[in-house]
C-alpha positions in Angstrom: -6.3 -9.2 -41.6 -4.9 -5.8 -41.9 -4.9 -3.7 -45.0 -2.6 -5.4 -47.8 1.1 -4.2 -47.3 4.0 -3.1 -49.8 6.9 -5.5 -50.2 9.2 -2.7 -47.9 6.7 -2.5 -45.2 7.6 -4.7 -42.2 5.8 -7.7 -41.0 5.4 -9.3 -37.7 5.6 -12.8 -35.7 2.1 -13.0 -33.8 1.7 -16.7 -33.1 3.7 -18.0 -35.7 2.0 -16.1 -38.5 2.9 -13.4 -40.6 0.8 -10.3 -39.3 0.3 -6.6 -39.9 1.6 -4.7 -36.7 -1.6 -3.3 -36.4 -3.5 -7.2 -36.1 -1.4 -8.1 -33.2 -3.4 -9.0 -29.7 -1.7 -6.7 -27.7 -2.0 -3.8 -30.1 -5.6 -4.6 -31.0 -6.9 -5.0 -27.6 -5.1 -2.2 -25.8 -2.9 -4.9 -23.8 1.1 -3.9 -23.0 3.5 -5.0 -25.4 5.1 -8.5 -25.0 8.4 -6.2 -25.4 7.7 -4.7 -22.6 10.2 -4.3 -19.5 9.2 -6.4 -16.8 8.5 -5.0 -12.9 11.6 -4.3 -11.0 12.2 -6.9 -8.1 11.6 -5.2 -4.7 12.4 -7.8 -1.7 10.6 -5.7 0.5 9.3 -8.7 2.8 12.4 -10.0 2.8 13.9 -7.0 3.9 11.1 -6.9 6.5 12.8 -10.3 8.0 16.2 -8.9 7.9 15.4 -5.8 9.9 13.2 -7.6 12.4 16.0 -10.2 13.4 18.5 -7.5 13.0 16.5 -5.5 15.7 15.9 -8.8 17.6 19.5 -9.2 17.7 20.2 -6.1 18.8 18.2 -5.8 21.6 19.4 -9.2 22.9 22.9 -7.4 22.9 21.5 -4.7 25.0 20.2 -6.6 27.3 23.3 -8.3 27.5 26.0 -5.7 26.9 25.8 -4.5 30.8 26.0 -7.4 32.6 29.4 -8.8 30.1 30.8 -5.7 30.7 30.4 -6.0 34.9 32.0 -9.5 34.5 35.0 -7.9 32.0 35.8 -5.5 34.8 36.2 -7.5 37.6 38.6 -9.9 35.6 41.8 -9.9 36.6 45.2 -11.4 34.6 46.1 -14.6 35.3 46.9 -17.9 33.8 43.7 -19.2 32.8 42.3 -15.3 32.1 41.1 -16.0 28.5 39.0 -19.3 29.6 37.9 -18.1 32.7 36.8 -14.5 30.8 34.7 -16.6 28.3 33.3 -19.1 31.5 31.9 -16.3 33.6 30.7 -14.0 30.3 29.2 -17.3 28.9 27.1 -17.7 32.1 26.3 -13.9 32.4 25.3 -13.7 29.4 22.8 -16.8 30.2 21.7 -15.1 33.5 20.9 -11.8 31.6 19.3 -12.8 28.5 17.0 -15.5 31.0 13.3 -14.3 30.7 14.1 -11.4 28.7 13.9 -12.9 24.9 10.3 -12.5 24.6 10.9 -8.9 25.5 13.2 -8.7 22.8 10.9 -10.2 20.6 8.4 -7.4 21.0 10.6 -5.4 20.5 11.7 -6.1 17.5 8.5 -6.7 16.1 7.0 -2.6 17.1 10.2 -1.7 15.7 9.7 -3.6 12.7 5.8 -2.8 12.4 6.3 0.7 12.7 9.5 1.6 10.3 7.3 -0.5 8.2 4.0 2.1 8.9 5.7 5.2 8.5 8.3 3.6 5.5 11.7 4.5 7.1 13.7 1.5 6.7 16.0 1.5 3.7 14.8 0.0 0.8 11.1 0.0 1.5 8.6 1.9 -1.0 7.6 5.5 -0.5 3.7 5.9 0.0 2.2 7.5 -3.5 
């Protein structure tokens, strides 16, 4: 135990026993204190996930955008122009995106991989 203490000097809890300050583990051995604040939450993997499908989904859009935008213009008005539009884009888009996902998939992964290297994306940690 620590040196005897004057009725005004404080106490503390340390396992359920009255202690000096000075007799507690984590003073005594150099450990943090119990009081201390914890780590601050960074989702960086799940952020990782978000940008890659993000990217993923973007360059399925590229791939895509084109071709919709051929089938848009050669549209004309009519009675049937809102079902007929989303018939033909619906099957353009199909035809465009056909043997082209795994391109997008590699894409969004060397995207991912190297904002992710060089710490670019928003949110990720700075290199010390």
């Amino acid at each position: 135990m620590g040196p005897a203490l004057a009725p005004w000097e404080s106490f503390d809890v340390c396992f359920g026993k009255l202690t000096h300050p000075s007799d507690a583990p984590y003073v005594s051995r150099g450990m943090a204190s119990p009081r201390s604040r914890p780590a601050p939450f960074r989702p960086q993997i799940t952020l990782l996930l978000l940008y890659f499908f993000a990217f993923f989904l973007l360059f399925c859009v590229l791939f895509v955008a084109f071709d919709l935008f051929v089938v848009l213009s050669e549209l004309e008005p009519g009675p049937n122009f809102e079902a007929e539009a989303r018939q033909r884009g619906k099957d353009a888009a199909y035809a465009a995106i056909e043997g082209k996902l795994p391109l997008a998939f590699l894409g969004a992964l060397a995207v991912m991989v190297l904002g992710a290297w060089t710490r670019r994306f928003p949110g990720m940690r700075s290199r010390p």
